[in-house]
VEXDREN-2710 file (C-alpha; in Angstrom, 1 decimal):
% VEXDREN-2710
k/r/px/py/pz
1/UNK/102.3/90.5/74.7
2/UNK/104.3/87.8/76.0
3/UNK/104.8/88.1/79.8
4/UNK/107.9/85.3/81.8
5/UNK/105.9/83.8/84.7
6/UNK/108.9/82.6/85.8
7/UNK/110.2/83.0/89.5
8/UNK/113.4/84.9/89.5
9/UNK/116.4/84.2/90.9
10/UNK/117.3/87.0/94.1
11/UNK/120.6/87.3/92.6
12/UNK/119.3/88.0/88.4
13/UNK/116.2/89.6/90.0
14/UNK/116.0/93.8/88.6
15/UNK/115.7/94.9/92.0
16/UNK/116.3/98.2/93.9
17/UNK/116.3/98.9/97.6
18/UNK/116.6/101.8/99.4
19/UNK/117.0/101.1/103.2
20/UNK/116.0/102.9/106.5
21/UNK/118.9/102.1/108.6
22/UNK/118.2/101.4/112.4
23/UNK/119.3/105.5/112.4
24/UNK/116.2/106.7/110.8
25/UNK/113.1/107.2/112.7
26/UNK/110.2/108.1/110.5
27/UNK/107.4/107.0/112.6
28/UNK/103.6/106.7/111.6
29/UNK/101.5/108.7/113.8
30/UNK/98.1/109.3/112.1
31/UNK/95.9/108.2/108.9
32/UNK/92.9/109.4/107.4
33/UNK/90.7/108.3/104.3
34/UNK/88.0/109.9/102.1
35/UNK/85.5/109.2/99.3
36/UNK/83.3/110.9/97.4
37/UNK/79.5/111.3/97.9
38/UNK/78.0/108.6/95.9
39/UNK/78.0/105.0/96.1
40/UNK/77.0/102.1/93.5
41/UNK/76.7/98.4/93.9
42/UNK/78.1/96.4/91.0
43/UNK/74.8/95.0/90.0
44/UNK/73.4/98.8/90.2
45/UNK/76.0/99.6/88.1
46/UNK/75.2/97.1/85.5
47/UNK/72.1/98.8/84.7
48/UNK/73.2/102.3/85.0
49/UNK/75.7/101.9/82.4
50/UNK/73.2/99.6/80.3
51/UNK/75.8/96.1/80.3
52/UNK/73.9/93.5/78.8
53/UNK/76.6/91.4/77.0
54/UNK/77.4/88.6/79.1
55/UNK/80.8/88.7/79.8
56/UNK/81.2/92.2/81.0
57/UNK/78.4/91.3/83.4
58/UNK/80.4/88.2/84.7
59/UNK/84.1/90.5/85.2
60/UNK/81.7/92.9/87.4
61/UNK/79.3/90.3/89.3
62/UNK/82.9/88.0/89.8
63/UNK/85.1/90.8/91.4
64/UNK/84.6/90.3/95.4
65/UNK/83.6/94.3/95.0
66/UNK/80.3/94.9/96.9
67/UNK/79.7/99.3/96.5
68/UNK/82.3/101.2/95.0
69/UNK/82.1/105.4/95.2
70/UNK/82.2/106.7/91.9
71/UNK/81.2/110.2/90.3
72/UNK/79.6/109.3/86.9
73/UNK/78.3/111.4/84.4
74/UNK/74.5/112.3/84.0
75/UNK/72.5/110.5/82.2
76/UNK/70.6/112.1/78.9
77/UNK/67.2/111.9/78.0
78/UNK/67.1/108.7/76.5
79/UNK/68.9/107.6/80.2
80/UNK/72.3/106.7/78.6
81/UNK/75.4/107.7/80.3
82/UNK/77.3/109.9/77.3
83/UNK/81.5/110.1/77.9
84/UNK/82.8/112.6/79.0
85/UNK/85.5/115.2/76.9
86/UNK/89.2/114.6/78.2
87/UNK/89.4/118.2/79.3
88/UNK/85.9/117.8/81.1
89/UNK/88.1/114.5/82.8
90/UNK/91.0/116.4/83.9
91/UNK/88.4/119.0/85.3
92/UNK/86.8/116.4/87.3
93/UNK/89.9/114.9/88.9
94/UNK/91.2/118.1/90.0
95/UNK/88.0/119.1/91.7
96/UNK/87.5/115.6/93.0
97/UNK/91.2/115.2/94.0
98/UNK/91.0/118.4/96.0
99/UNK/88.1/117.6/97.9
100/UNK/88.9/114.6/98.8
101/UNK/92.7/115.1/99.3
102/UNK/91.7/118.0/102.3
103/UNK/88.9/116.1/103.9
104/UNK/91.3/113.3/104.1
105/UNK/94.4/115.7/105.0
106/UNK/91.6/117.3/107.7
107/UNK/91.3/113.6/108.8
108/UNK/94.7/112.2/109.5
109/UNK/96.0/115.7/110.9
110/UNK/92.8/115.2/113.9
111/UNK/94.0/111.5/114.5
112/UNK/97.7/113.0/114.6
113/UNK/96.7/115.5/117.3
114/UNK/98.5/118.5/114.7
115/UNK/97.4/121.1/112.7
116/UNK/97.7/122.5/109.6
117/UNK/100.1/125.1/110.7
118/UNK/102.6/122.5/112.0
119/UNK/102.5/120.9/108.4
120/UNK/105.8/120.8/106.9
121/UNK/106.2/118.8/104.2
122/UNK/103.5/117.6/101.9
123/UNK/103.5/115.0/99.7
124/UNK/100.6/114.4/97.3
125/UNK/100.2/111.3/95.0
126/UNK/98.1/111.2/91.8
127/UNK/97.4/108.8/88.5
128/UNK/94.3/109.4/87.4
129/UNK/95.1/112.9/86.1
130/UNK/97.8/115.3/84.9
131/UNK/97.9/118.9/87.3
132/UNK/100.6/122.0/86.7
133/UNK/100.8/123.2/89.4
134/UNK/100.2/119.7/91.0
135/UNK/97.8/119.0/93.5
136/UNK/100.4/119.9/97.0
137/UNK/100.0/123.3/95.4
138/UNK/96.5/123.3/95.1
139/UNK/95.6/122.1/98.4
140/UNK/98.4/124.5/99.7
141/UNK/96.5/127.5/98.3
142/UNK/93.1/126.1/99.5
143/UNK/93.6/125.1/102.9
144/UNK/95.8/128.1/103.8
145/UNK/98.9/126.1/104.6
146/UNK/102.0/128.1/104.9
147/UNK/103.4/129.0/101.7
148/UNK/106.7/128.1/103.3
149/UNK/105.7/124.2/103.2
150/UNK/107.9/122.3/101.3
151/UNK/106.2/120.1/98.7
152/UNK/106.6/117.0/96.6
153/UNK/104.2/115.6/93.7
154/UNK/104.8/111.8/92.1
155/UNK/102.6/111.7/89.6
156/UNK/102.0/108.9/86.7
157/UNK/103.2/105.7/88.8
158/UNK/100.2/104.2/89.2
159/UNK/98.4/101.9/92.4
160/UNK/102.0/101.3/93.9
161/UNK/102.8/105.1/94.3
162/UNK/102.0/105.3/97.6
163/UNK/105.0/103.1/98.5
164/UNK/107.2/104.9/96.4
165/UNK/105.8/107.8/98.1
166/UNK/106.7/106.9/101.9
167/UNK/110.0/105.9/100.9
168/UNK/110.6/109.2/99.9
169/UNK/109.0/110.9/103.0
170/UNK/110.3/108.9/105.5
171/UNK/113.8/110.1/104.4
172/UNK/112.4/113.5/104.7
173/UNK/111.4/113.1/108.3
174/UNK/114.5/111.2/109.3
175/UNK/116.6/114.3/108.0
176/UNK/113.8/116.8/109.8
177/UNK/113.5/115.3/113.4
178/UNK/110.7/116.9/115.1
179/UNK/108.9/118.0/111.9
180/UNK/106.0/117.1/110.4
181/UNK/105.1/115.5/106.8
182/UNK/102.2/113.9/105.0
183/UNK/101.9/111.5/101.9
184/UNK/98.8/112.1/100.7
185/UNK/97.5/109.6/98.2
186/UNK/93.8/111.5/95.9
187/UNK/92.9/109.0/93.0
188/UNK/89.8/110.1/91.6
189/UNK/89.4/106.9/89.6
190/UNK/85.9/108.7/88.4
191/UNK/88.3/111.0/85.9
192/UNK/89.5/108.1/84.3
193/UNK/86.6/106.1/82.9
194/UNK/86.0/105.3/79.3
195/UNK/82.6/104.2/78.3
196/UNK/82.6/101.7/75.5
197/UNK/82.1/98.1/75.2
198/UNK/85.3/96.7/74.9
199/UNK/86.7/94.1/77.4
200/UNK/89.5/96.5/78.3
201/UNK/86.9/99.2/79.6
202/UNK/85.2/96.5/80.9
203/UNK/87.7/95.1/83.4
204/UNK/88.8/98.7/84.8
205/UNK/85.4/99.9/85.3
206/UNK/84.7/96.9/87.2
207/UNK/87.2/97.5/89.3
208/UNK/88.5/101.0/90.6
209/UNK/86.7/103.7/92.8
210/UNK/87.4/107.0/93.7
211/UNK/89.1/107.6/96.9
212/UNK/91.9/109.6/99.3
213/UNK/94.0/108.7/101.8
214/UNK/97.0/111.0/103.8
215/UNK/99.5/109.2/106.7
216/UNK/101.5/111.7/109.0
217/UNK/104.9/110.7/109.5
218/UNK/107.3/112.8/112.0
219/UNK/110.8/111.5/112.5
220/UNK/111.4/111.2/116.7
221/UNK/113.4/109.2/119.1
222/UNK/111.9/105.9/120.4
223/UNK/112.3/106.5/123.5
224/UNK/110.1/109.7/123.3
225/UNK/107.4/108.5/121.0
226/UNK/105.2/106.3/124.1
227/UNK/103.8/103.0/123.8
228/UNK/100.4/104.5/121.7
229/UNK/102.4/106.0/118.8
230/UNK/102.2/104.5/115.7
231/UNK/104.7/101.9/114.2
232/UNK/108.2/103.2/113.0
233/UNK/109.8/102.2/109.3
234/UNK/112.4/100.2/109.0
235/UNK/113.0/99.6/106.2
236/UNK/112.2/99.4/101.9
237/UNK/112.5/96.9/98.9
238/UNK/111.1/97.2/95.8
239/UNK/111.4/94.9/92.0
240/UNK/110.3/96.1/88.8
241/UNK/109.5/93.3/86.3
242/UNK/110.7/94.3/83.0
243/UNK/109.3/91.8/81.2
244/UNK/106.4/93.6/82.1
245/UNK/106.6/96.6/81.6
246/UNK/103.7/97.5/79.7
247/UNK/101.1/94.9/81.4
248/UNK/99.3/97.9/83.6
249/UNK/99.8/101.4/82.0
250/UNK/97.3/104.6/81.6
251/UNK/98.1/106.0/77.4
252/UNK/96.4/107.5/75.1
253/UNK/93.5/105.7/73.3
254/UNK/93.4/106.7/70.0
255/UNK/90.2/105.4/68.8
256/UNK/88.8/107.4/71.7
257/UNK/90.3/110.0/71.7
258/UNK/90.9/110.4/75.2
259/UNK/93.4/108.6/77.9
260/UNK/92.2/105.1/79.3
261/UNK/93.6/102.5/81.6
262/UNK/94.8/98.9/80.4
263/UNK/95.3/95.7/82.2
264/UNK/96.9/92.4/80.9
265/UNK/95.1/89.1/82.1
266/UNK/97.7/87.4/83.5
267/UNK/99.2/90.8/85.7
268/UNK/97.8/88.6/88.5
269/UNK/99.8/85.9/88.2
270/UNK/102.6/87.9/86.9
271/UNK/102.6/89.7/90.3
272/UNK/102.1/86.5/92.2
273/UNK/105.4/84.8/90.7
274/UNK/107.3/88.0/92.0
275/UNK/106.1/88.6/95.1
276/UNK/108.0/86.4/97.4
277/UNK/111.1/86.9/96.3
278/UNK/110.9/91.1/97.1
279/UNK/109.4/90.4/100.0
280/UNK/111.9/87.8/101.3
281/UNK/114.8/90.7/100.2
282/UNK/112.8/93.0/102.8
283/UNK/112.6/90.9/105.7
284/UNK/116.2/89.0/105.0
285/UNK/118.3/92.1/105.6
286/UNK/116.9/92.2/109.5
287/UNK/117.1/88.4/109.8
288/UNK/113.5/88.0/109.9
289/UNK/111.0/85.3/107.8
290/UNK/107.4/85.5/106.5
291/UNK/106.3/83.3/109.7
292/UNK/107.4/86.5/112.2
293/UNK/105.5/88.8/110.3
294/UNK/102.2/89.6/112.8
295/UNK/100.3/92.1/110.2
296/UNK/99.8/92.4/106.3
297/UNK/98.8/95.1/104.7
298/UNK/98.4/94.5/100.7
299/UNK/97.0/96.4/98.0
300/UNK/93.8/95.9/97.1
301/UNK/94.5/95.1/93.1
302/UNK/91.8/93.1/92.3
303/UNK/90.6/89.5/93.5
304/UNK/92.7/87.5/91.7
305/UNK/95.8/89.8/92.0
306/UNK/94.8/89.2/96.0
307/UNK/94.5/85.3/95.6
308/UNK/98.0/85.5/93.6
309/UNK/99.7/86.7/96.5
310/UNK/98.4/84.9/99.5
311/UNK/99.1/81.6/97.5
312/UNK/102.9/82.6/96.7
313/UNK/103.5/84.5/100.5
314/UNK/101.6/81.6/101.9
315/UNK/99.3/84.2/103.9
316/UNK/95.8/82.9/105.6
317/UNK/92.7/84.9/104.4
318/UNK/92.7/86.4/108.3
319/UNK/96.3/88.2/106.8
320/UNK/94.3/90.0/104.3
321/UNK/91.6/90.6/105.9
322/UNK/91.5/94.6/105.9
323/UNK/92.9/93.9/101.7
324/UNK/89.7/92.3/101.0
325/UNK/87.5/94.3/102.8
326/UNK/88.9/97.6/101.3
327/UNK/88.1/95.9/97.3
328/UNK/84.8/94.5/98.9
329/UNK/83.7/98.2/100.5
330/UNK/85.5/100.4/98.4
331/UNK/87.2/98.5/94.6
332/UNK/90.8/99.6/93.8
333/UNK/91.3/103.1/95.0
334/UNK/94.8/103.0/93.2
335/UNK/98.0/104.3/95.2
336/UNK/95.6/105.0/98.6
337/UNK/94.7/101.3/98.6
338/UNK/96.8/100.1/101.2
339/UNK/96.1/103.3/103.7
340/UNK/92.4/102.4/104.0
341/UNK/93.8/98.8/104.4
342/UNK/96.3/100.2/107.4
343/UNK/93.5/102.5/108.5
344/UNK/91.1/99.4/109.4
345/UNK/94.4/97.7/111.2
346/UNK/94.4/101.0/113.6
347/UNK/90.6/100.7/114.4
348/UNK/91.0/97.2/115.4
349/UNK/93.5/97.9/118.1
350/UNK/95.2/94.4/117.7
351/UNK/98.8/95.9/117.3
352/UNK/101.1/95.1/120.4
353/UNK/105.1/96.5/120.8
354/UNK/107.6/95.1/119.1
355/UNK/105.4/93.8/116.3
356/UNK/105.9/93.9/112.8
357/UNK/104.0/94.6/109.5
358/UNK/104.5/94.7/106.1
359/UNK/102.9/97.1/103.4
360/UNK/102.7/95.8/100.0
361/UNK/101.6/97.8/96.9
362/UNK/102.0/96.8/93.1
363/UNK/101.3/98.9/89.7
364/UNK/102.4/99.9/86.4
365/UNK/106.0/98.9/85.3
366/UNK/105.4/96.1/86.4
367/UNK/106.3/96.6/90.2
368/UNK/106.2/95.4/93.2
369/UNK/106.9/97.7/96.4
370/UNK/107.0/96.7/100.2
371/UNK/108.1/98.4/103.7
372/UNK/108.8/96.7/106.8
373/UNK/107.4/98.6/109.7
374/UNK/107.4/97.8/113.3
375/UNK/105.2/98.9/116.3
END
């Protein structure tokens, strides 16, 4: 695959925007996150799956990831970790994506003082498996929510979802004022594993964990929301890079039988030449440059995806800060990435009026998304 490095131009640039005007007031007013039971250290994992060839060892010890929550399958009696059947896969992620998606659901709905009988939209993101009914209907059914509750489900477009996601949303609770809605992001990267010894499975299973996050969003006046509310959205920008397009996807391996992830080498730097100009697009339509920008909120894609960006933004390692300590605590947890990453910004308490943030994510297509948001 040959993959254009170059910078583009704003004006040749295949970009799309859909804007928040000053008249829509989707505000953020809770977030919670969820994992599943188990924890591994990278060097634990090493000898759980038995990795002795060199190079596989250096992708995992190299990664920046400290413990990542994974549900692996049991060993057999000789100790070796056997695949798992597709179907036995897709049974996994819907058990593990409903588990986590309520207890992350439970989570946010505490921290945004509602229940779930004042949900009223829910929006439920998902890559690492394929649900009919999709998962909004599952959790729907198991946590009694009204049957009444309208529903979305984006499934398929990988770690930069979540974005996509809140675009949507936030126009939902603009047109709804009053009402409440949640994204919800389940990625039970666990469901999505292959177990060979190719580089390919290599660099993925060094690299994502399992793990939910859900963001309440209600659409209200300013001037009723109170100085602890959470920051409204202003606005969206987003730029696919077609030349791209098939540097991150999840198809069908047909040696294995089974659906696995792949990533091209140079997707970091791919992703870095791109990300300035999408992000100057976002903050150029309210007259605003990187320098006014007080918070940063990136996905966690992987070290070098992270290095990529803060070189072309011109970030500090402080602006990443909750980025790298979401890949260091947790790996990739796909589309709910950047939600642990905001959900650390909210424990800090360093967020002051009239200051801004933006939320980066980036996945399959290639893509880039962003939202400008503002406390």
């Amino acid at each position: 695959m040959t993959i254009s490095l170059d910078r583009p131009e704003t004006s040749t640039a295949t970009t799309t925007t859909t804007a928040a005007t000053t008249a829509t007031k989707a505000r953020i007013i809770g977030v919670g996150t969820a994992v599943t039971p188990t924890s591994y250290a990278q060097d634990e994992l090493l000898d759980l799956l038995q990795i002795t060839d060199p190079k596989v060892r250096s992708v995992f010890l190299n990664s920046a990831i400290g413990r990542r929550h994974l549900s692996l399958p049991p060993a057999d009696d000789a100790g070796v970790r056997v695949p798992e059947a597709q179907g036995d896969l897709l049974d996994k992620h819907k058990r593990l994506a409903v588990e986590m998606g309520a207890e992350a659901l439970r989570i946010c709905l505490e921290r945004a003082g509602a229940e779930l009988s004042d949900l009223r939209h829910l929006c439920c993101v998902t890559s690492t498996g394929f649900l009919t009914p999709g998962l909004s209907a599952l959790l729907i059914r198991e946590l009694g929510i009204d049957r009444h509750c309208s529903r979305t489900d984006i499934v398929g477009m990988g770690c930069n979802a979540g974005l996509n996601a809140l675009n949507v949303v936030a126009g939902w609770a603009a047109a709804h004022p009053g009402e409440l809605t949640v994204v919800l992001c389940a990625e039970a990267c666990s469901a999505a594993y292959a177990l060979d010894s190719t580089m390919r499975t290599a660099v993925v299973n060094s690299l994502f964990g399992d793990g939910a996050a859900a963001i309440a969003l209600r659409g209200d006046d300013l001037a009723s929301a109170g100085s602890a509310a959470g920051p409204r959205i202003l606005d969206f920008a987003s730029c696919i890079i077609t030349d791209a397009v098939d540097a991150m996807r999840y198809d069908w391996d047909r040696d294995l039988g089974r659906f696995s992830f792949y990533l091209d080498p140079q997707i970091p730097y791919v992703v870095g030449a791109h990300a300035e100009p999408v992000v100057d697009r976002l903050l150029g339509r309210r007259g605003l440059r990187r320098s006014e920008i007080d918070h940063w909120l990136v996905h966690s894609g992987g070290k070098k995806v992270i290095d990529a960006v803060v070189v072309n933004l011109g970030l500090s390692r402080h602006d990443v800060r909750h980025t790298t300590g979401v890949l260091r605590d947790n790996g990739n947890v796909s589309s709910a990435s950047f939600l642990f990453s905001y959900e650390r910004l909210q424990h800090e308490g360093v967020t002051g009026p009239g200051e801004y943030g933006v939320l980066m994510t980036m996945g399959p297509g290639s893509t880039i998304e962003t939202a400008l948001v503002q406390w």
